[in-house]
PAVEX-395162 format. One record per residue (C-alpha): x, y, z; residue in one letter. Coordinates in steps of 0.1 Angstrom, whole numbers, padded with zeros to 4 digits, always signed. Layout:
BEGIN
XYZA ...
//
This chain:
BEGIN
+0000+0000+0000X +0027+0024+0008X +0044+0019-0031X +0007+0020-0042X +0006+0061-0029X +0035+0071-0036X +0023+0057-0071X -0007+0081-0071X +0012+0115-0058X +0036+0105-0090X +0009+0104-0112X -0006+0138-0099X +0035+0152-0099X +0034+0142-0137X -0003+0155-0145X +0011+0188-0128X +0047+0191-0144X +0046+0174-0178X +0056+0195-0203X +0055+0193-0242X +0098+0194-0241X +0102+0163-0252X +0073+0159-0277X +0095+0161-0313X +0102+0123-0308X +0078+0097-0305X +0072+0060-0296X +0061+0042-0325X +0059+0009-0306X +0071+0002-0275X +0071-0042-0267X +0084-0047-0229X +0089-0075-0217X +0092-0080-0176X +0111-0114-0161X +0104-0122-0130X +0117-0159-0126X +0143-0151-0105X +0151-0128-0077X +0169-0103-0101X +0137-0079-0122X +0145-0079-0158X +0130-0054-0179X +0134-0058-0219X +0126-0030-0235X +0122-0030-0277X +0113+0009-0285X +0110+0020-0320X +0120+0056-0322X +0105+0085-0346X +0116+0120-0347X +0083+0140-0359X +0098+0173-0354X +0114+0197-0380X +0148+0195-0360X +0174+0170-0355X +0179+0150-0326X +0209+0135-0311X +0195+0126-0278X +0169+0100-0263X +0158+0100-0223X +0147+0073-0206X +0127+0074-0176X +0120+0052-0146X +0101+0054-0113X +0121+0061-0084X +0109+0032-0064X +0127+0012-0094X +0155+0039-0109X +0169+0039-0065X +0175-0002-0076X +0185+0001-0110X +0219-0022-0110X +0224-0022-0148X +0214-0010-0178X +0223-0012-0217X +0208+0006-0246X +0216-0010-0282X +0209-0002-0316X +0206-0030-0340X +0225-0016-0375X +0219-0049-0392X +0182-0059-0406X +0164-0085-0388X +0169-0092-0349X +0207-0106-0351X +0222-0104-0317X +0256-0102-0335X +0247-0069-0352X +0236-0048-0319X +0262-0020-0313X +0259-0007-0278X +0251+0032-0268X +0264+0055-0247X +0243+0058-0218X +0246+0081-0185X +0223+0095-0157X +0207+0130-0167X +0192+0157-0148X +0165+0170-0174X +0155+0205-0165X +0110+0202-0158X +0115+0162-0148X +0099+0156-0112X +0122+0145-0084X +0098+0112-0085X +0115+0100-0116X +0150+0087-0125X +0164+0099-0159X +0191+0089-0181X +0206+0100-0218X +0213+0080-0243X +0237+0094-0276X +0223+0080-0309X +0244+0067-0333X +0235+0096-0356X +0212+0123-0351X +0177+0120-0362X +0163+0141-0390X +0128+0144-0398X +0112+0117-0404X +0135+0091-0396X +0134+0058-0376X +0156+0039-0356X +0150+0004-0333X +0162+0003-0294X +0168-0028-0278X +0175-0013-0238X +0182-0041-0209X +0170-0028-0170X +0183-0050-0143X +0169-0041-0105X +0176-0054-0074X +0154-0055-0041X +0124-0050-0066X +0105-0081-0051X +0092-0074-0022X +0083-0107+0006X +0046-0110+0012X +0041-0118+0038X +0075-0107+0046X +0077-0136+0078X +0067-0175+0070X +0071-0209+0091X +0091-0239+0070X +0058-0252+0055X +0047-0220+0037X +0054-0208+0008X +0075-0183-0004X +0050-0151-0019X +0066-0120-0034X +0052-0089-0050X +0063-0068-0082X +0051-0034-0086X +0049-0015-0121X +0031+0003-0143X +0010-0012-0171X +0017+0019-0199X +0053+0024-0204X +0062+0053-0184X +0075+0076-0212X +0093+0113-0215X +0075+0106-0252X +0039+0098-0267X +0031+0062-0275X +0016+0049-0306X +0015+0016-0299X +0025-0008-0270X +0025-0042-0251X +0033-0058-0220X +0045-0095-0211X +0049-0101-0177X +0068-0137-0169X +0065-0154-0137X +0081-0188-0125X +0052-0205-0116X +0018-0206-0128X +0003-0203-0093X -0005-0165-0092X -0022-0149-0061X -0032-0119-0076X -0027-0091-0104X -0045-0059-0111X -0065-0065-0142X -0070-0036-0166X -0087-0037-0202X -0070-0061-0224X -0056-0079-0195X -0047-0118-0199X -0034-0148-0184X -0018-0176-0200X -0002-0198-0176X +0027-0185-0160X +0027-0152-0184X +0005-0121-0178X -0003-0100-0209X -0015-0060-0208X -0021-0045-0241X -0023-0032-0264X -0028-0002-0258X -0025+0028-0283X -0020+0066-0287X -0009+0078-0250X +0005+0109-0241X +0033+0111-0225X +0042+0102-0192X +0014+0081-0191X +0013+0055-0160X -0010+0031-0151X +0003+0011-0116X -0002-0027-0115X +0006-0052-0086X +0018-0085-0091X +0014-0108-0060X +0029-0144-0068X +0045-0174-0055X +0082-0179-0059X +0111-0203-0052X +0139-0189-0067X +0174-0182-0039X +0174-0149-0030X +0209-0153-0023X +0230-0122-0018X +0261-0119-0013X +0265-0086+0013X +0308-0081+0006X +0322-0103-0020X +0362-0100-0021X +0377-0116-0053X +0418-0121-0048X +0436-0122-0084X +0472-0127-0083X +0492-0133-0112X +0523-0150-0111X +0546-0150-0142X +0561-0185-0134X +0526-0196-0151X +0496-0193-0129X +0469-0176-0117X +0455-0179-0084X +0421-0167-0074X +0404-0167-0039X +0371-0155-0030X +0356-0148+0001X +0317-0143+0002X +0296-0133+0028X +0263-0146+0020X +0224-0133+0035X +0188-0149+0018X +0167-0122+0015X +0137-0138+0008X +0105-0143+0034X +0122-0146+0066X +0116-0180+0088X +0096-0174+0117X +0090-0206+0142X +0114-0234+0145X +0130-0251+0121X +0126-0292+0119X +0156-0310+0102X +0134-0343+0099X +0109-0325+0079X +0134-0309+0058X +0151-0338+0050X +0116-0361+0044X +0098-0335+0024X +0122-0308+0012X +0099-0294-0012X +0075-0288+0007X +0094-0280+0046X +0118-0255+0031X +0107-0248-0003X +0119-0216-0001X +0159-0223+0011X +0183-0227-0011X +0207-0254-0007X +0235-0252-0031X +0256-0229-0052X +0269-0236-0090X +0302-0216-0096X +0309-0220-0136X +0350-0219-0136X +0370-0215-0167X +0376-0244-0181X +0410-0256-0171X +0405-0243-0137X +0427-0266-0111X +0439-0265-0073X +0402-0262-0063X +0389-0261-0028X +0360-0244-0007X +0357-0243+0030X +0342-0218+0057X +0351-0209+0094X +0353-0241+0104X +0376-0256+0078X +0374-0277+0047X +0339-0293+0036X +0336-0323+0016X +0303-0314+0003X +0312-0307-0031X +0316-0318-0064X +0332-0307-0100X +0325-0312-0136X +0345-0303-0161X +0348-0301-0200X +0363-0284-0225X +0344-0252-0224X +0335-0248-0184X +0342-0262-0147X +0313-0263-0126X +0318-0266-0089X +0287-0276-0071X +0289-0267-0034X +0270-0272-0005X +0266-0250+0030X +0270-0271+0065X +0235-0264+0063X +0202-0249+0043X +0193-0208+0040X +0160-0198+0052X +0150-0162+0050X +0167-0143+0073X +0196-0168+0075X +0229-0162+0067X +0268-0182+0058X +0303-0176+0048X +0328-0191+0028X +0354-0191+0008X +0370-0205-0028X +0398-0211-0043X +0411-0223-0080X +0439-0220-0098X +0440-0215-0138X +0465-0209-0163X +0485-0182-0170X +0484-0183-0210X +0453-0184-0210X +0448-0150-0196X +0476-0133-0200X +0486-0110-0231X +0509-0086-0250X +0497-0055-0269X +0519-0026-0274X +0546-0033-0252X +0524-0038-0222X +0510-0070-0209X +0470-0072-0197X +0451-0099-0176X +0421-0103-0196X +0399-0111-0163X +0361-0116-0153X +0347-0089-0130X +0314-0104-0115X +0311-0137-0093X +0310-0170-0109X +0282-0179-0092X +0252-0165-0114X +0228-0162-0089X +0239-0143-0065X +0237-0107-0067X +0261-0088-0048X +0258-0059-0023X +0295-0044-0021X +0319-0064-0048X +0358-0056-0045X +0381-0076-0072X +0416-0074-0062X +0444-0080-0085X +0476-0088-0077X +0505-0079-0099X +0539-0092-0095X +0563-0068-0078X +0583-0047-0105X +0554-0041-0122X +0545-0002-0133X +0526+0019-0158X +0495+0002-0148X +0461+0011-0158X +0427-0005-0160X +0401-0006-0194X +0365-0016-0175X +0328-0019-0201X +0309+0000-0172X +0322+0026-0143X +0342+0013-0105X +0360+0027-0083X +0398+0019-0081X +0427+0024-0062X +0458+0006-0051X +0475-0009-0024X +0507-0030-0020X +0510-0069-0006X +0538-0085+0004X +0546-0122+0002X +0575-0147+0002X +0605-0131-0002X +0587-0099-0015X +0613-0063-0014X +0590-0034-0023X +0557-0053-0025X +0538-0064-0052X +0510-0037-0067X +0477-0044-0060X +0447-0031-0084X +0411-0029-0061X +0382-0026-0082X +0351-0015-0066X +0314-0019-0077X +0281-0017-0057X +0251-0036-0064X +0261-0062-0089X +0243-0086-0107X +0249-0115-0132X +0250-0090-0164X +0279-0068-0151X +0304-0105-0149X +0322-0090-0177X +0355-0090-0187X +0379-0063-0181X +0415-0055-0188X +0449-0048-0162X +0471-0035-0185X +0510-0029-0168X +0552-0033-0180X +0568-0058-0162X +0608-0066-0169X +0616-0103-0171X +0645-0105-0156X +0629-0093-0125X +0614-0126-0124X +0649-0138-0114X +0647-0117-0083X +0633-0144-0059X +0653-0170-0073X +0685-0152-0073X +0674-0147-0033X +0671-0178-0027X +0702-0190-0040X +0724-0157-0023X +0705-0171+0011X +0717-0208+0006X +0749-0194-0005X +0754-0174+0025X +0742-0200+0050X +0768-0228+0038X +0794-0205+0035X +0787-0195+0070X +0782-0232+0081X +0823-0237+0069X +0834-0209+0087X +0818-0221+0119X +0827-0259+0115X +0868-0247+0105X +0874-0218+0124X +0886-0218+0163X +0865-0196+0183X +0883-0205+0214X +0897-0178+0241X +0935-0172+0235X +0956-0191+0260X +0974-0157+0267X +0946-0140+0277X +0937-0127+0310X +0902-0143+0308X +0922-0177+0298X +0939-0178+0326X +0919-0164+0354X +0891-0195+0340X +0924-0221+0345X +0931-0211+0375X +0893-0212+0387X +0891-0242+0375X +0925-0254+0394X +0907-0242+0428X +0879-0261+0425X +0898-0291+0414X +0919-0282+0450X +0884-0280+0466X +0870-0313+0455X +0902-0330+0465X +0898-0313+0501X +0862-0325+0505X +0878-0358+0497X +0904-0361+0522X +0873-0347+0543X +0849-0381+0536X +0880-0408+0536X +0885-0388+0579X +0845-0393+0585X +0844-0425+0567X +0876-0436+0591X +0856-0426+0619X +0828-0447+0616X +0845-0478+0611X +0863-0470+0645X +0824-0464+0659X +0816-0500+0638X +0846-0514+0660X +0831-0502+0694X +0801-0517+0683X +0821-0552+0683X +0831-0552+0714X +0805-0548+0732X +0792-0575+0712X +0824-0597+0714X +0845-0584+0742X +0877-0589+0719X +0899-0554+0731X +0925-0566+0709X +0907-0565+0678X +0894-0529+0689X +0928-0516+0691X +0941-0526+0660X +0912-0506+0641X +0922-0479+0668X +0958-0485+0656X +0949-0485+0618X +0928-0457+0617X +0957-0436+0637X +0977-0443+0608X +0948-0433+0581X +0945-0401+0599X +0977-0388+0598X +0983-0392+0565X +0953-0374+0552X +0963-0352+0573X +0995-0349+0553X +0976-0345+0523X +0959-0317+0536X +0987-0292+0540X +0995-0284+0503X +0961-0281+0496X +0953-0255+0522X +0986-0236+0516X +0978-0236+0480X +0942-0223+0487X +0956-0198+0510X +0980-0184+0482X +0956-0184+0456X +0933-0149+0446X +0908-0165+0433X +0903-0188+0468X +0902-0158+0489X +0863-0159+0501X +0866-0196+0498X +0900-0201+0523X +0881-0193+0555X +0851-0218+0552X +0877-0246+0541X +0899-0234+0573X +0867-0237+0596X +0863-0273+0578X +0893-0284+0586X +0897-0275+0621X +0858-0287+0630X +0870-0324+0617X +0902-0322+0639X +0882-0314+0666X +0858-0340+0656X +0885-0363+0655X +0898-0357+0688X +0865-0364+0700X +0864-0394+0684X +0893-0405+0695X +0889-0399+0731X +0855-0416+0734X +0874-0450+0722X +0899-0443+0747X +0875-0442+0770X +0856-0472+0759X +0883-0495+0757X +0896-0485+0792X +0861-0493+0807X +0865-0527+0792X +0895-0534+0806X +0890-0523+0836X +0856-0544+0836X +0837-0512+0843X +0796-0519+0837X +0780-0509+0804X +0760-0480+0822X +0792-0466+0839X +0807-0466+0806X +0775-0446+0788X +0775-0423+0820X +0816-0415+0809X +0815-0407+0774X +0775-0389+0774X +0790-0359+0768X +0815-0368+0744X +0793-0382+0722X +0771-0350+0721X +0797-0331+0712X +0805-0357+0682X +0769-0353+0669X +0771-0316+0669X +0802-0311+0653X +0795-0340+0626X +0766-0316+0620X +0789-0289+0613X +0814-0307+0593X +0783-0319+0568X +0770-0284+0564X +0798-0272+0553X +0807-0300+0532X +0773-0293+0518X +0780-0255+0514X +0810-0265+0495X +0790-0286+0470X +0769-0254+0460X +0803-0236+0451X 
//
C-alpha cells in the first residue's frame, strides 16, 4: 500500500509538471517484456523511435520510477545496425544519468547518444536491458518452513514515457503458474505462468498506469553482502584466485522453528523456499580447487568439467532460510596463457569482473588484482564505471611489495560478470629476483656453516680471561680433592664407631685396638695430604672468600676427630677395667654429644661447599 501512494502522488507530480519538451520524438511501438523468474527484475525493453519534429535530434531519455530507478543495478541501450533481430549486429550506446530540466524528483532519468542524429522523419530500433535489485518485495515478509515463499512486483501497465506512444504491449513472466493476484485492466490476460497487458494505443506522455503483481516464488534470494575476489598473477605460469563471500537470503524470513526431519523427508515442501546449493561456472582448465568456511574444509562438493567450463557444485553445512545467513570461501587456480597478453609493449590480464556464481547478486563487490612486484605503468580498461585504487602486498620473499589493483562496484548482478582488462610493464628478468634470493641465502648459509665448523673460536691461551678460568678451575679441582680427604676422615671414623660396636658385642679389646691403631695411621696421612692443599688455597686470589670456610672445615674435623678419638679411649679403658656398660654410657655422654654436633657442622659445610 505504501508503493501504491507514492504511485498516485507521482501520477498527480506528472499531471502537474509534464511539459510538451520532449514531444518532437515519438514511440512508435514500445514491446516490454518484464522477467520475474528469479530474484533479479529484468526489464526488456524493444522501442521504435521516430523523430516527428522539423529539427534533428541527437539525444533520447529514458525514464524510470524512483521506487525502481533507486534499484536500477544495470542497464544497456543497443541499436541494431543490421536488418532482422541478429544479436551479433547490436552496437551498444552511450548511456549516463541525466538531470533534465521540468523532470519531477519522482523520476530517475538517463541519456542516451544515438548513433547519428535523427532528422525528420527518420526511424531507428532500441533494444534497452534494466536489471533491478530488491524489486521483489516478501509478502508476507515472515513464514514458518511449510509455507510458501510469496513476493510482490510493482509496475506500471503503460510504459512510463518522456514521449507519446503509438503503440504498445506488455508481457509479464512469472516462475510459476500459481498467481495470487494481479490488477487486471482492459485487455488484460493470463496464459499460464505469463501475464499480458495490451495493447494499448495513442498515450500521451508520461502516461502510468500502476499494476501489482502478488505471486508465488522459489527462486534463492541469495545475496552476497561483501564479495572479495583475490587475483594474483604470477609470471612463473599461474593464476590464483580466492574469494571470500559473505552470504544473507533475503527472501520471506523463517519465523518458528525449524525441523531438520521434515526438511530432509519433504524438502519441497518443509523449506521450499531455502536454497541449498551454489553452482560456480569456472574457466575451463581451472585446477587446485577447494571451498571451505570458518570451520575448515567441507567435503560437500563436487566438480565437472569439460572443454568449455568447470562447474563446482557446493553445499553450506546447512540450508538458508529467509533471514539466515553463511560464509565461505574458494579457491582455484588457472592458467597463465590463457589469460595473459601482449599489446603494445604492455601485458594485460584479460579477467572476469562479477562472481562465478550466477545467482547471487552482490551488495559491495571488491576484485583485487595482484600484480607481480616490478610491475609499473598500470592502468585499468573496464565496459561499465568502479571505483579503483591501489594498495601493495607483500609475500614470500617480496622487497618493495607487489601492486595491487582494487576494483570497486556496488550492487552487482549477473550482467555486469564482464570481462575487463589490467594493462602494466613488467621486466623479465625481475622474475629472477626471488630465485636469485634464494640462492644468495643458501649461499650465504653454507658458507657461514664452513666458517663455523673450520674456524677456532676459542679464548687465547694468553689472555687474561684464559687464565683467570684455569686457575678457577684449578681451585675447584683443589676443593674437591679437600672434600675428599674430608669423607675418607669421617668414613675412618665410623669404622672405628663400627669397632666399638664389636666389642661390646664380642669383648675382643684386641681386635678394637688394632682398628684404633689403623685408623691412627689413616689419619695422619690425610692429614699430610691436607697441608698443600690448604697452603695452596691460601696463596691463591681466586680462593680468597673460599680459604676461611675450608679453614673452619678443617679444624671442626680435627676437633671432631679428637672427640672421636677420646671416646674409644675411653671405651676401651672401661672394658679393661671391667667397668659396667651403664658406667661406661654415663663416661663418654657428653662426648658423644659433642661428636653429633660437630659432625653436624662438618656436613653443612661439606654441603655448602658442593653449591660452590
Amino acid at each position: 500500500m505504501k508503493h501504491l501512494r507514492s504511485d498516485l502522488l507521482l501520477l498527480l507530480a506528472i499531471a502537474v509538471l509534464a511539459t510538451p519538451a520532449f514531444s518532437d520524438l515519438i514511440l512508435s511501438k514500445v514491446d516490454r517484456r518484464i522477467d520475474l523468474t528469479s530474484q533479479i527484475v529484468r526489464i526488456t525493453k524493444t522501442l521504435k523511435v521516430e523523430n516527428s519534429g522539423t529539427n534533428s535530434v541527437s539525444e533520447f531519455l529514458l525514464a524510470f520510477p524512483e521506487f525502481l530507478g533507486k534499484n536500477l543495478a544495470y542497464l544497456s541501450v543497443a541499436h541494431n545496425e543490421g536488418k532482422g533481430k541478429a544479436k551479433d549486429s547490436l552496437v551498444d550506446l552511450p548511456v549516463q544519468a541525466a538531470n533534465a530540466k521540468g523532470m519531477p524528483g519522482s523520476l530517475s532519468t538517463y541519456s542516451v547518444a544515438l548513433p547519428k542524429a535523427l532528422g525528420k522523419g527518420d526511424s531507428l530500433t532500441l533494444e534497452v536491458v534494466a536489471v533491478f535489485t530488491n524489486a521483489l518485495q516478501p509478502f508476507p515478509e515472515k513464514i514458518t518452513q511449510a509455507d510458501i515463499q510469496l513476493v510482490m512486483f510493482q509496475e506500471s501497465a503503460y510504459y512510463l514515457s518522456l514521449y507519446a506512444v503509438k503503440y504498445q504491449s506488455l508481457s509479464v513472466k512469472l516462475p510459476d503458474a500459481r498467481i495470487e493476484s494481479y490488477t487486471k485492466l482492459e485487455n488484460t490476460k493470463q496464459h499460464g505462468s505469463e501475464i499480458k497487458y495490451g495493447p494499448y494505443e495513442n498515450l500521451p506522455p508520461f502516461s502510468y498506469s500502476p499494476i501489482v503483481v502478488h505471486f508465488e516464488s522459489k527462486a534463492p534470494f541469495a545475496v552476497a553482502e561483501k564479495l572479495v575476489r583475490e587475483i594474483e598473477v604470477s609470471h612463473w605460469g599461474n593464476v590464483q584466485v580466492t574469494e571470500h563471500y559473505d552470504v544473507v537470503h533475503r527472501g520471506a524470513q523463517l519465523k518458528g522453528e525449524f525441523s531438520r526431519l521434515d526438511f530432509q523427508a519433504r524438502p519441497n515442501l518443509r523449506g521450499a523456499s531455502a536454497f541449498r546449493q551454489f553452482v560456480a561456472r569456472l574457466p575451463p582448465r581451472a585446477h587446485s580447487i577447494y571451498y571451505r568456511d570458518e570451520i575448515g574444509n567441507i567435503s560437500t562438493s563436487m566438480l565437472w568439467s569439460d572443454t568449455k567450463k568447470t562447474d563446482l557444485l557446493i553445499e553450506p553445512r546447512f540450508p538458508l532460510f529467509g533471514g539466515w545467513r553463511t560464509t565461505f570461501t574458494i579457491g582455484y587456480g588457472l592458467p597463465l596463457n590463457d589469460f595473459l597478453f601482449a599489446s603494445k609493449g604492455k601485458r594485460y590480464l584479460d579477467i572476469s569482473f562479477g562472481s562465478p556464481m550466477i545467482e547471487i547478486v552482490i551488495d559491495k563487490l571488491a576484485v583485487k588484482v595482484v600484480l607481480p612486484e616490478g610491475s609499473k605503468d598500470i592502468s585499468v580498461s573496464t565496459p561499465f564505471p568502479v571505483k579503483q585504487s591501489e594498495e601493495t602486498k607483500y609475500s614470500h620473499l617480496d622487497t618493495v611489495g607487489r601492486p595491487v589493483v582494487v576494483l570497486e562496484k556496488d550492487n552487482v548482478v549477473p550482467d555486469h560478470n564482464q570481462h575487463v582488462q589490467v594493462y602494466y610493464r613488467f621486466n623479465s628478468l625481475d622474475m629472477l629476483r626471488e630465485p636469485l634470493m634464494l640462492i644468495s641465502g643458501f649461499f650465504v648459509f653454507f658458507i657461514t656453516c664452513i666458517i663455523y665448523t673450520r674456524a677456532d673460536f676459542s679464548i687465547s691461551k694468553s689472555s687474561p680471561a684464559y687464565l683467570a678460568k684455569l686457575q678457577w678451575d684449578e681451585v675447584q679441582a683443589t676443593l674437591q680433592e679437600v672434600q675428599s680427604i674430608i669423607n675418607k676422615c669421617l668414613a675412618t671414623h665410623d669404622k672405628l664407631e663400627a669397632s666399638l660396636r664389636d666389642l661390646s658385642r664380642t669383648g675382643d679389646i684386641q681386635a678394637c685396638k688394632s682398628s684404633r691403631k689403623s685408623a691412627d695411621i689413616l689419619l695422619k696421612d690425610l692429614s699430610k695430604e691436607l697441608k698443600p692443599l690448604l697452603a695452596f688455597l691460601q696463596s691463591s686470589p681466586l680462593a680468597s672468600k673460599i680459604t676461611p670456610k675450608v679453614e673452619e672445615l678443617v679444624t671442626k674435623e680435627k676437633e671432631l676427630q679428637e672427640r672421636v678419638m677420646a671416646k674409644h679411649t675411653a671405651v676401651v679403658d672401661g672394658y679393661e677395667k671391667k667397668s659396667g656398660g651403664r658406667d661406661i654410657e654415663n663416661r663418654i655422654s657428653s662426648l658423644q654429644q659433642k661428636i653429633t654436633a660437630l659432625r653436624q657442622e662438618v656436613e653443612d659445610l661439606l654441603e655448602f661447599m658442593d653449591e660452590i
